[in-house]
HTML snippet that shows the backbone in 3Dmol.js (N, CA, C, O; Angstrom):
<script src="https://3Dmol.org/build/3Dmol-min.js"></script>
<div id="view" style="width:600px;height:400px;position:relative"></div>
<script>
const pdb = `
ATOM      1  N   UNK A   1     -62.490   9.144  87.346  1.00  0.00           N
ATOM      2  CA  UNK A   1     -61.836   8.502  88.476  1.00  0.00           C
ATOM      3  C   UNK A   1     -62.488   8.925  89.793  1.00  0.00           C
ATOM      4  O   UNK A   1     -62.359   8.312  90.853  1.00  0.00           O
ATOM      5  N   UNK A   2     -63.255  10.123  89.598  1.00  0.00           N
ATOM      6  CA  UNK A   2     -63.694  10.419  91.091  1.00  0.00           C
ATOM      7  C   UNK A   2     -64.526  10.092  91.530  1.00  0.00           C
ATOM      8  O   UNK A   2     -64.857  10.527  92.633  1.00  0.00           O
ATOM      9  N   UNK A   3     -65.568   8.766  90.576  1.00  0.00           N
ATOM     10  CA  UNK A   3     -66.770   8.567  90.718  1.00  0.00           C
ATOM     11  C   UNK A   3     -66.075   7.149  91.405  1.00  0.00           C
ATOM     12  O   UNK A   3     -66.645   6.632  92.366  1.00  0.00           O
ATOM     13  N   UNK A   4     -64.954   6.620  90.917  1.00  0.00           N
ATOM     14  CA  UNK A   4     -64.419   5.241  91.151  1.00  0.00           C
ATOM     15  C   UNK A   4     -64.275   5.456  92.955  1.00  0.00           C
ATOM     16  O   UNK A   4     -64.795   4.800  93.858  1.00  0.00           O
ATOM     17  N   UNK A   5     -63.468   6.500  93.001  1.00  0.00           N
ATOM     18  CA  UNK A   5     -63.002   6.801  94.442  1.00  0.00           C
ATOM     19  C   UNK A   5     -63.879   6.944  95.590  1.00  0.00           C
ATOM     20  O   UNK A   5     -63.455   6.865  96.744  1.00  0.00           O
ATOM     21  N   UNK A   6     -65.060   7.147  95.301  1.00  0.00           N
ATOM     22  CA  UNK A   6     -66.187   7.545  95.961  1.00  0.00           C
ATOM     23  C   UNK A   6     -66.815   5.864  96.404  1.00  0.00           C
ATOM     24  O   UNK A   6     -67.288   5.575  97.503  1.00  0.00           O
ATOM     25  N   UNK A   7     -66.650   4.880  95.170  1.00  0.00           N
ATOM     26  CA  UNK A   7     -67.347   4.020  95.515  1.00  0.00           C
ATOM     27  C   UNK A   7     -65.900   3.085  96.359  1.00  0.00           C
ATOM     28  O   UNK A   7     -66.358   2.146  97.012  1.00  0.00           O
ATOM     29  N   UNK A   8     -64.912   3.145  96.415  1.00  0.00           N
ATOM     30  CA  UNK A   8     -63.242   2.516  97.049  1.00  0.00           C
ATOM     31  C   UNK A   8     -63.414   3.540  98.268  1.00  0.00           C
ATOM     32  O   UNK A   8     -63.654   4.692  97.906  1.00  0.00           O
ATOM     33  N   UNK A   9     -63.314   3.273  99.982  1.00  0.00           N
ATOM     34  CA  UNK A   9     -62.584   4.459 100.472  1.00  0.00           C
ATOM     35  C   UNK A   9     -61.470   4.528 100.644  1.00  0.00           C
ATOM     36  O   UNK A   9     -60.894   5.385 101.314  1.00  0.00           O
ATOM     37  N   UNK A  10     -60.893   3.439  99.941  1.00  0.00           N
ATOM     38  CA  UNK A  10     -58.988   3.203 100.369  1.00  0.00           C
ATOM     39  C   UNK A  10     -58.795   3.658  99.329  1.00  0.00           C
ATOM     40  O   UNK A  10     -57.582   3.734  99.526  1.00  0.00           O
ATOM     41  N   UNK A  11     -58.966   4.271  97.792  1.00  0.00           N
ATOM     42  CA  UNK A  11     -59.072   4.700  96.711  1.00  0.00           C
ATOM     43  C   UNK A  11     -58.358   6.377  97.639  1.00  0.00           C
ATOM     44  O   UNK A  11     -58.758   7.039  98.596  1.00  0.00           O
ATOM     45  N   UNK A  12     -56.843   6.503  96.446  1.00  0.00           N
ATOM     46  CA  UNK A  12     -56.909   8.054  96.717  1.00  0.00           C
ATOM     47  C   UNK A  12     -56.250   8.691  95.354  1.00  0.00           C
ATOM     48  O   UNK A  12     -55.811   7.945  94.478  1.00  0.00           O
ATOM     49  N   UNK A  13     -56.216   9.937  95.250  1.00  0.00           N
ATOM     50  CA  UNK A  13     -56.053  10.557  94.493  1.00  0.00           C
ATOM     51  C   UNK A  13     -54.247  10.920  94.203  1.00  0.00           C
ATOM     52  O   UNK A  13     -53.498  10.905  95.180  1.00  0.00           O
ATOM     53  N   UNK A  14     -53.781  11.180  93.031  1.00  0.00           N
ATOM     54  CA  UNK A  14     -52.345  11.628  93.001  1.00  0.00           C
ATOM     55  C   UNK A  14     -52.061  12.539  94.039  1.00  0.00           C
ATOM     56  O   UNK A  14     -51.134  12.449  94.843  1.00  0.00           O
ATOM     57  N   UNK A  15     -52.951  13.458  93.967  1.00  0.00           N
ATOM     58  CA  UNK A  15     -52.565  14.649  95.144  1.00  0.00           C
ATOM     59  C   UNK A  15     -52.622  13.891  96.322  1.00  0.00           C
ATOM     60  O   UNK A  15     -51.702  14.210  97.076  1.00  0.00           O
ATOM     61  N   UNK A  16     -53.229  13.153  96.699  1.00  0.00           N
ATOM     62  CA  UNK A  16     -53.478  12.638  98.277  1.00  0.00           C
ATOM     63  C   UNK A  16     -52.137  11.698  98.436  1.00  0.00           C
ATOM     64  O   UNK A  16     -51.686  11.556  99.572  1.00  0.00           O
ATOM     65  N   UNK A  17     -51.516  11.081  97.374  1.00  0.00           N
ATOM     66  CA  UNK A  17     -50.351  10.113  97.361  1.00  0.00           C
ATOM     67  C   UNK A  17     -49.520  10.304  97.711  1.00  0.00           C
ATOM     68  O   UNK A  17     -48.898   9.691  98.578  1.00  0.00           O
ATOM     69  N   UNK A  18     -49.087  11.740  96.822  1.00  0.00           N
ATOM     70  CA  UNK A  18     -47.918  12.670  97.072  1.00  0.00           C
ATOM     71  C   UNK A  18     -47.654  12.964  98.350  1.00  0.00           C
ATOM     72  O   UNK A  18     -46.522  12.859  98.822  1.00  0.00           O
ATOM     73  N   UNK A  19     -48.730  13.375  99.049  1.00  0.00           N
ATOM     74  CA  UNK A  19     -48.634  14.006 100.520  1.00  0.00           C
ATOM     75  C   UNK A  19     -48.263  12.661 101.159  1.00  0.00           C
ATOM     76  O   UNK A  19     -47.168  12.545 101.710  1.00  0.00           O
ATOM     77  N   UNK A  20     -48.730  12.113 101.130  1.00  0.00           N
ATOM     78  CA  UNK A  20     -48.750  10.503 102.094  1.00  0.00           C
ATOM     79  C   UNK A  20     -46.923  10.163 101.941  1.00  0.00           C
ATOM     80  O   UNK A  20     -46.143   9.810 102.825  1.00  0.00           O
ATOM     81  N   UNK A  21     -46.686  10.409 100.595  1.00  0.00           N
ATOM     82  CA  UNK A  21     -44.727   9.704 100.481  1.00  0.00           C
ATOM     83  C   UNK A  21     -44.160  10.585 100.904  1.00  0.00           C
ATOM     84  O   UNK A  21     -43.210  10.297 101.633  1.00  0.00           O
ATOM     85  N   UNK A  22     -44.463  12.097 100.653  1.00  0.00           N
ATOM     86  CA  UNK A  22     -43.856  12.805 101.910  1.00  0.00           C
ATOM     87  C   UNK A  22     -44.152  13.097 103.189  1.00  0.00           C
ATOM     88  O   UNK A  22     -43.475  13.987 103.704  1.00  0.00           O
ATOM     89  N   UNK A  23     -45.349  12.355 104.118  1.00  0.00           N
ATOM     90  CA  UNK A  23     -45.567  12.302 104.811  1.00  0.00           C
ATOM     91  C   UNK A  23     -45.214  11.018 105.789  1.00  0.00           C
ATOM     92  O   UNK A  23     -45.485  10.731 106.955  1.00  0.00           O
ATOM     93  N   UNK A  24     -44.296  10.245 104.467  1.00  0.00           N
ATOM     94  CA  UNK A  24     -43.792   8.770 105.320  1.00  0.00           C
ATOM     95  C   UNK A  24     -42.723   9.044 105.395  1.00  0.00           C
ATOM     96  O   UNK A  24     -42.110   8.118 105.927  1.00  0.00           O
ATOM     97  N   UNK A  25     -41.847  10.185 105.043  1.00  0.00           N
ATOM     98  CA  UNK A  25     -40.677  10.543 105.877  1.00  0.00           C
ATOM     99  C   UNK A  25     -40.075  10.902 106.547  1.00  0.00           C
ATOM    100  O   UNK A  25     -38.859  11.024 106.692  1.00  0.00           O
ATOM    101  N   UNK A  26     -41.700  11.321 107.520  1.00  0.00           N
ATOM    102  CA  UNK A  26     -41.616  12.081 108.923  1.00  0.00           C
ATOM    103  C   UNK A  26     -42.046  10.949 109.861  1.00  0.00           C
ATOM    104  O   UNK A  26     -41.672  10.937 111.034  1.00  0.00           O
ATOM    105  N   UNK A  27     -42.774  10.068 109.379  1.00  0.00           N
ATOM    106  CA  UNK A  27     -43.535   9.168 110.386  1.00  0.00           C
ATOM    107  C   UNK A  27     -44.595   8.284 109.466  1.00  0.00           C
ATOM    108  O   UNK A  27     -45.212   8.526 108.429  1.00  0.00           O
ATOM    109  N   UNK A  28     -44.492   6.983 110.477  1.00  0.00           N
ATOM    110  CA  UNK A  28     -44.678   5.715 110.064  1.00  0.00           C
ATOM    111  C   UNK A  28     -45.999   5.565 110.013  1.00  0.00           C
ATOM    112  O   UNK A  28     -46.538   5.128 111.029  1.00  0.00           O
ATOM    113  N   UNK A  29     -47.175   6.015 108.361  1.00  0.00           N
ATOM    114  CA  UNK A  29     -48.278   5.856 107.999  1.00  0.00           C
ATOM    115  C   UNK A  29     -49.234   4.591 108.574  1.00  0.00           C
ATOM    116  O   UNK A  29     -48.938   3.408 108.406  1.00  0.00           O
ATOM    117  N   UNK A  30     -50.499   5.088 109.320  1.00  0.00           N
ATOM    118  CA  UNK A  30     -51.287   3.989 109.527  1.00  0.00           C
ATOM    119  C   UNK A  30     -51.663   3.107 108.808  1.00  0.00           C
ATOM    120  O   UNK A  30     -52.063   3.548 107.731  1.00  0.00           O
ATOM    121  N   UNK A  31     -51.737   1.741 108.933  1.00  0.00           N
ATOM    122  CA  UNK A  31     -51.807   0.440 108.133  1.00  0.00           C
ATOM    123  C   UNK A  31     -53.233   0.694 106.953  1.00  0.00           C
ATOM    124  O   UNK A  31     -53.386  -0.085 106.011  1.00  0.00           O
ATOM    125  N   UNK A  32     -53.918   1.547 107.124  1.00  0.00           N
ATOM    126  CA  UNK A  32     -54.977   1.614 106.228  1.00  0.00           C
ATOM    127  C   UNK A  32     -54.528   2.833 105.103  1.00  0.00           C
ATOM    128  O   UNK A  32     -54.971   2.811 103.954  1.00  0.00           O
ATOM    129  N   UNK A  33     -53.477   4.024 105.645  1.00  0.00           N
ATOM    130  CA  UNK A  33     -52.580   4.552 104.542  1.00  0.00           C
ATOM    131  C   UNK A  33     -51.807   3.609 103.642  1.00  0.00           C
ATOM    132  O   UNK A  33     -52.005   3.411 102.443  1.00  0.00           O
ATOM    133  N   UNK A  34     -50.764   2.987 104.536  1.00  0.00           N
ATOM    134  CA  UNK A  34     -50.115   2.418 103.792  1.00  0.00           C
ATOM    135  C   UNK A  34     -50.488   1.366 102.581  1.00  0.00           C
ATOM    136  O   UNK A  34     -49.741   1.133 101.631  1.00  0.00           O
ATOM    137  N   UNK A  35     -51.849   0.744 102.805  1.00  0.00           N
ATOM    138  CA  UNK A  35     -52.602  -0.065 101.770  1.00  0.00           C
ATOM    139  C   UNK A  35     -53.186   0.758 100.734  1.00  0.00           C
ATOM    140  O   UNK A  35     -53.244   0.643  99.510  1.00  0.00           O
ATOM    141  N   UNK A  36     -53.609   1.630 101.570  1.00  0.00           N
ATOM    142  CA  UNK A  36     -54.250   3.008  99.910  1.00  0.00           C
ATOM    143  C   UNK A  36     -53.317   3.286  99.300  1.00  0.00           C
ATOM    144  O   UNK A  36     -53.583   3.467  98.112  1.00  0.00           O
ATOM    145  N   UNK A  37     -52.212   3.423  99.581  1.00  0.00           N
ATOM    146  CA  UNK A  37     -50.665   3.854  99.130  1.00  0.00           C
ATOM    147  C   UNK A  37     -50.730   3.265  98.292  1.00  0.00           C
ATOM    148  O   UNK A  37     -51.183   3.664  97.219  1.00  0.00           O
ATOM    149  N   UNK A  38     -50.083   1.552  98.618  1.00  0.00           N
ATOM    150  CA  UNK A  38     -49.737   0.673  97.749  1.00  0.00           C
ATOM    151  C   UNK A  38     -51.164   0.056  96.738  1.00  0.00           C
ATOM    152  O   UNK A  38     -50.893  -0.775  95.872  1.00  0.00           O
ATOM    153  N   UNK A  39     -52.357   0.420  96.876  1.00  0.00           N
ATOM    154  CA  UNK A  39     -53.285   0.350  95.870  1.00  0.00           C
ATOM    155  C   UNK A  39     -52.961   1.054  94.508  1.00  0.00           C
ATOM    156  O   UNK A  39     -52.994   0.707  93.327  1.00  0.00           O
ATOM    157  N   UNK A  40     -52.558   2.461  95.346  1.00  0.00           N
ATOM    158  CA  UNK A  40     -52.515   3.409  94.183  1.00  0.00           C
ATOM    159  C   UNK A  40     -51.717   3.330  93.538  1.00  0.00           C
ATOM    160  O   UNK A  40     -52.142   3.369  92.383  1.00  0.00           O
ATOM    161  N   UNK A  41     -50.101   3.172  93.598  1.00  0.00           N
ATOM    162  CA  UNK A  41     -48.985   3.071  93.177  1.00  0.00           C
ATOM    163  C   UNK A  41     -49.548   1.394  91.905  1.00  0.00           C
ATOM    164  O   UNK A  41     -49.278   1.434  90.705  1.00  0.00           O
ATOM    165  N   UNK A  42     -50.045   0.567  92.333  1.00  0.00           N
ATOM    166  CA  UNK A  42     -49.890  -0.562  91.470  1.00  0.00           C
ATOM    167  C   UNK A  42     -51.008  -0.257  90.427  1.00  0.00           C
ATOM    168  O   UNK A  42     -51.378  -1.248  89.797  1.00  0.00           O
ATOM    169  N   UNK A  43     -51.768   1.217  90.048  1.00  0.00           N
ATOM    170  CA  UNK A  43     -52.885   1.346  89.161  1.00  0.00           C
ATOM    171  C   UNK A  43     -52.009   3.041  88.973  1.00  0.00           C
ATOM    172  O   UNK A  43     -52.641   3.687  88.138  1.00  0.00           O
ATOM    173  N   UNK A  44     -51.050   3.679  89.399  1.00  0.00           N
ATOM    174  CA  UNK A  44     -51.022   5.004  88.473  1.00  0.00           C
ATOM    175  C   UNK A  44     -50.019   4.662  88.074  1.00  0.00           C
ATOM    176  O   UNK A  44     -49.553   3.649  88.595  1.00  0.00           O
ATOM    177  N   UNK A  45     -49.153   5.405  86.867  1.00  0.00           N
ATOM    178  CA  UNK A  45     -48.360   5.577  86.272  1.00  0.00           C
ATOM    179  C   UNK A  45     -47.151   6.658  87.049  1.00  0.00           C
ATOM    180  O   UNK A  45     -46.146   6.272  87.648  1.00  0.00           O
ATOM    181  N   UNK A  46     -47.509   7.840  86.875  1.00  0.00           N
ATOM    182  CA  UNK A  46     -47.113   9.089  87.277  1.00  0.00           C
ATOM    183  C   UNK A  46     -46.364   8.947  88.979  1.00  0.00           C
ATOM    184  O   UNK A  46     -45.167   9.210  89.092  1.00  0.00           O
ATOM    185  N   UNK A  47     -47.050   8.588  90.021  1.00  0.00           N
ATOM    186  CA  UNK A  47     -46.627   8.735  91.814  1.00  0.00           C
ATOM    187  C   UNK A  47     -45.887   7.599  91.412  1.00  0.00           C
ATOM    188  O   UNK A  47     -45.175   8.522  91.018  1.00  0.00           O
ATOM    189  N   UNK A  48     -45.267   6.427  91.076  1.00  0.00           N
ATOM    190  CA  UNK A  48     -44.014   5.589  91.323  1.00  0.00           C
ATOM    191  C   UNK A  48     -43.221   6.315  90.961  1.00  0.00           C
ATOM    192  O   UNK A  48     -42.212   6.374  91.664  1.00  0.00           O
ATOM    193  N   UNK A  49     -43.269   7.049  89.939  1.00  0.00           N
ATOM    194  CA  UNK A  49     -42.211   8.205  89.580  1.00  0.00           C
ATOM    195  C   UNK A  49     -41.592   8.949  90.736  1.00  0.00           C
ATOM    196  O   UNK A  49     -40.461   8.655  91.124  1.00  0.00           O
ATOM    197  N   UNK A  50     -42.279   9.873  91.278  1.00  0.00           N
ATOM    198  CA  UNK A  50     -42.762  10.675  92.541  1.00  0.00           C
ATOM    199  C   UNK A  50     -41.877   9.898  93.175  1.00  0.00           C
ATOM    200  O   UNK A  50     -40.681  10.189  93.154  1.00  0.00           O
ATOM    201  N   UNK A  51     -42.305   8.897  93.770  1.00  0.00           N
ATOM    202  CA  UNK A  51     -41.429   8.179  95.127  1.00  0.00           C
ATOM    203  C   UNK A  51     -40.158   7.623  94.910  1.00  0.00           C
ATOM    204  O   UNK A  51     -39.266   7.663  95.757  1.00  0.00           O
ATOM    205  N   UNK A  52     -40.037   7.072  93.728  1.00  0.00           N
ATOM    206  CA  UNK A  52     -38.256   7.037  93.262  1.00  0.00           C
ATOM    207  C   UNK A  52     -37.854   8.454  93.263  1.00  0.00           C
ATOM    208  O   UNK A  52     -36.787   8.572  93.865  1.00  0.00           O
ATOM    209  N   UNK A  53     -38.244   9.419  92.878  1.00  0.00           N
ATOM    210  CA  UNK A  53     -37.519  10.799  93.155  1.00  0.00           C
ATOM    211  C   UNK A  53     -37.458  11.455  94.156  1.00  0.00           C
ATOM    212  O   UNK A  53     -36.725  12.432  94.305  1.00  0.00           O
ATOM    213  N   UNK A  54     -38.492  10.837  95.261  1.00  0.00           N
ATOM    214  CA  UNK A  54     -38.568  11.792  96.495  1.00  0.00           C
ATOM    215  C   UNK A  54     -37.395  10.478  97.306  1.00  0.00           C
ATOM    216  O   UNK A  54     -36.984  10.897  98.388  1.00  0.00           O
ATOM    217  N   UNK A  55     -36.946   9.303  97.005  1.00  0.00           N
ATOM    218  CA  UNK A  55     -36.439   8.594  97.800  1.00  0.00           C
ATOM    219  C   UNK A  55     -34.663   8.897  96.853  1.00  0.00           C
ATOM    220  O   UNK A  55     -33.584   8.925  97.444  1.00  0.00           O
ATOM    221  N   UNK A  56     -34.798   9.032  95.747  1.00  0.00           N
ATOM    222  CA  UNK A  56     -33.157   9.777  95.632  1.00  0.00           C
ATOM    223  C   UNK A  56     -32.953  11.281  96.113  1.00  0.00           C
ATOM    224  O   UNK A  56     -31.784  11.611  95.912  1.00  0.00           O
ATOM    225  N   UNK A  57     -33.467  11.971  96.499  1.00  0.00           N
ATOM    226  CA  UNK A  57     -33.270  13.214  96.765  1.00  0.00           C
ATOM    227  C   UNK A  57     -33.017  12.768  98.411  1.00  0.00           C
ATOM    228  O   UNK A  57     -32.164  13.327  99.100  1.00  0.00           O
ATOM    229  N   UNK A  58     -33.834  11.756  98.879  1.00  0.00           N
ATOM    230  CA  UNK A  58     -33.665  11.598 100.246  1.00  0.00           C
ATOM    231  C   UNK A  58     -32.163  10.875 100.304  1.00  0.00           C
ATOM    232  O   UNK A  58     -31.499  10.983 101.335  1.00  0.00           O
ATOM    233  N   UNK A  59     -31.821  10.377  99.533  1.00  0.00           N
ATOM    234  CA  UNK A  59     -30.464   9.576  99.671  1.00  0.00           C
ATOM    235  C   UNK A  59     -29.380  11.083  99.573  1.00  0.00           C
ATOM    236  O   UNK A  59     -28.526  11.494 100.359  1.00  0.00           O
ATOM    237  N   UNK A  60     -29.765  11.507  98.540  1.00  0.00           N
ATOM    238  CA  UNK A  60     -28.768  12.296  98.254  1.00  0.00           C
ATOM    239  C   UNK A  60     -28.438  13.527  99.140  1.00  0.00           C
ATOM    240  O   UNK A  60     -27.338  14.054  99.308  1.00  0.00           O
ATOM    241  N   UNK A  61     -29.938  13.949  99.799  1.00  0.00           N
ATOM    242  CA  UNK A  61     -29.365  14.503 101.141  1.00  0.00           C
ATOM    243  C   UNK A  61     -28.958  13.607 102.101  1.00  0.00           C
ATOM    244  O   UNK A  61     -27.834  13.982 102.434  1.00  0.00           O
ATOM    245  N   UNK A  62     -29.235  12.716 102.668  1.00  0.00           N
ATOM    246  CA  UNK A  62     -27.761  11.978 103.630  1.00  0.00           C
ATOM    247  C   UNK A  62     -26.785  11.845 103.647  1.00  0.00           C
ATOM    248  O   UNK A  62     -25.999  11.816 104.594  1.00  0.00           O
ATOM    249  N   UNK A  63     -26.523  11.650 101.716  1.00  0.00           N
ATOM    250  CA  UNK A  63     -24.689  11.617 101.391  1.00  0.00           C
ATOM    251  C   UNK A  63     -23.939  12.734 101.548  1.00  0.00           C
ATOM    252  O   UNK A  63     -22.737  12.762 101.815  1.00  0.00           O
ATOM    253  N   UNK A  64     -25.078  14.179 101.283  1.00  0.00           N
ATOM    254  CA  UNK A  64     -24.828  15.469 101.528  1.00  0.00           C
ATOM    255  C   UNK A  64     -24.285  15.585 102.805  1.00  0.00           C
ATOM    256  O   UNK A  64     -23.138  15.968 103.033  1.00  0.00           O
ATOM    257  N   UNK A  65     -25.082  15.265 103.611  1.00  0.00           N
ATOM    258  CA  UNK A  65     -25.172  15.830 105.108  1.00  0.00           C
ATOM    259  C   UNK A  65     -23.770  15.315 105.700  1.00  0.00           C
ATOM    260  O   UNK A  65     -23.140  15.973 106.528  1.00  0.00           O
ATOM    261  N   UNK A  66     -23.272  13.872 105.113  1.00  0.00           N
ATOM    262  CA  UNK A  66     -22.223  13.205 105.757  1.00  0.00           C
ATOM    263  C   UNK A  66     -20.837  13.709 104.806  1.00  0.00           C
ATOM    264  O   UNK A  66     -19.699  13.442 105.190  1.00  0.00           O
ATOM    265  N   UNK A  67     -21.038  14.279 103.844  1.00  0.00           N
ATOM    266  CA  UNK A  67     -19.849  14.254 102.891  1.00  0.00           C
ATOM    267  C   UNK A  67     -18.737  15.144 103.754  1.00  0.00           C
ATOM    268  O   UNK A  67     -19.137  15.852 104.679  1.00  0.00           O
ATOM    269  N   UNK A  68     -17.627  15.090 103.485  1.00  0.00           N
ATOM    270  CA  UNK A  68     -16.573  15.231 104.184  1.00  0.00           C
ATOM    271  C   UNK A  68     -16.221  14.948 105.692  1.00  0.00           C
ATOM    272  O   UNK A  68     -15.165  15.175 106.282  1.00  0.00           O
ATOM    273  N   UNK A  69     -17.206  14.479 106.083  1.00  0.00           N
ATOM    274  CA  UNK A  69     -17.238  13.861 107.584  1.00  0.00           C
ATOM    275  C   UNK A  69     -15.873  12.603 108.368  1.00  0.00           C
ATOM    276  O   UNK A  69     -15.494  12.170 109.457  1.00  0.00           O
ATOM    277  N   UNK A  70     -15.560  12.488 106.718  1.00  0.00           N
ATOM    278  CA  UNK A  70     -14.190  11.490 107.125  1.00  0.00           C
ATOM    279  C   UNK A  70     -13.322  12.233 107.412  1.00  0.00           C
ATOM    280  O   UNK A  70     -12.683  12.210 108.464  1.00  0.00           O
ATOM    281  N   UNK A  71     -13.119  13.408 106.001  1.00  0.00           N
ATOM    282  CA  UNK A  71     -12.227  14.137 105.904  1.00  0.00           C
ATOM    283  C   UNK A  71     -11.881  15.386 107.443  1.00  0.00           C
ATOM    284  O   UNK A  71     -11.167  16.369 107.247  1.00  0.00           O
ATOM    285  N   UNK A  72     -12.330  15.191 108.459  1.00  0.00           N
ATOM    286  CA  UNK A  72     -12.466  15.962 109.280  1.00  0.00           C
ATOM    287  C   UNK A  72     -11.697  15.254 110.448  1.00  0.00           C
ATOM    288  O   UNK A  72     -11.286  15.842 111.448  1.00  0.00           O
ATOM    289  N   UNK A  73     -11.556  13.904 110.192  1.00  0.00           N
ATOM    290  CA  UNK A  73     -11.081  13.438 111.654  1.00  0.00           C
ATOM    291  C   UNK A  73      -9.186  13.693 111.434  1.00  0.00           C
ATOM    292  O   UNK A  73      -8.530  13.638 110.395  1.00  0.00           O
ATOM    293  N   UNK A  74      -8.793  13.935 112.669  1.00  0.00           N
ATOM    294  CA  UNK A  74      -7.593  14.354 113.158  1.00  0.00           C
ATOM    295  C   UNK A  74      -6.734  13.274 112.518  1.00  0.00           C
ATOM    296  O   UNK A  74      -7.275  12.169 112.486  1.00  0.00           O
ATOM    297  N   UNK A  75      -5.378  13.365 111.946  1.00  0.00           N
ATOM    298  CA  UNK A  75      -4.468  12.725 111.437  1.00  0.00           C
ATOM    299  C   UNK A  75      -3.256  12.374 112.298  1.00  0.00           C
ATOM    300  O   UNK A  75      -2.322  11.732 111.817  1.00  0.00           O
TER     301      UNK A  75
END
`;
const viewer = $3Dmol.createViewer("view");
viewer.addModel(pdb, "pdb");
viewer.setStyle({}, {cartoon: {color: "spectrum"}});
viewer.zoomTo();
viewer.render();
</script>
């Protein structure tokens, strides 16, 4: 694969993916990330995994962060 990547420069690696989906939850990836992104995701197996799990953990801390937040207002 690294000979493939060399000849693609929008071509990236699992490791480079990973960083990029957690790096799109700080801030909004340049349009030539976001296409290497979605290159990679539609040819690996393994990083769609990755980003459904890094995007429930992200849900599940928000529900965290808000949980009992009802339960707090004055009666």
């Amino acid at each position: 694969m690294n000979a493939l990547m060399k000849k693609l420069p929008l071509m990236r690696s699992c490791k480079e993916v990973t960083a990029l989906v957690i790096a799109r939850e700080d801030r909004e990836l340049p349009l030539t990330e976001q296409f290497a992104l979605r290159m990679h995701m539609a040819i690996c197996k393994a990083c769609p995994t990755f980003e459904r799990q890094v995007i429930t953990m992200r849900n599940a801390m928000r529900q965290w962060r808000h949980y009992g937040a009802d339960d707090e207002s004055p009666s």
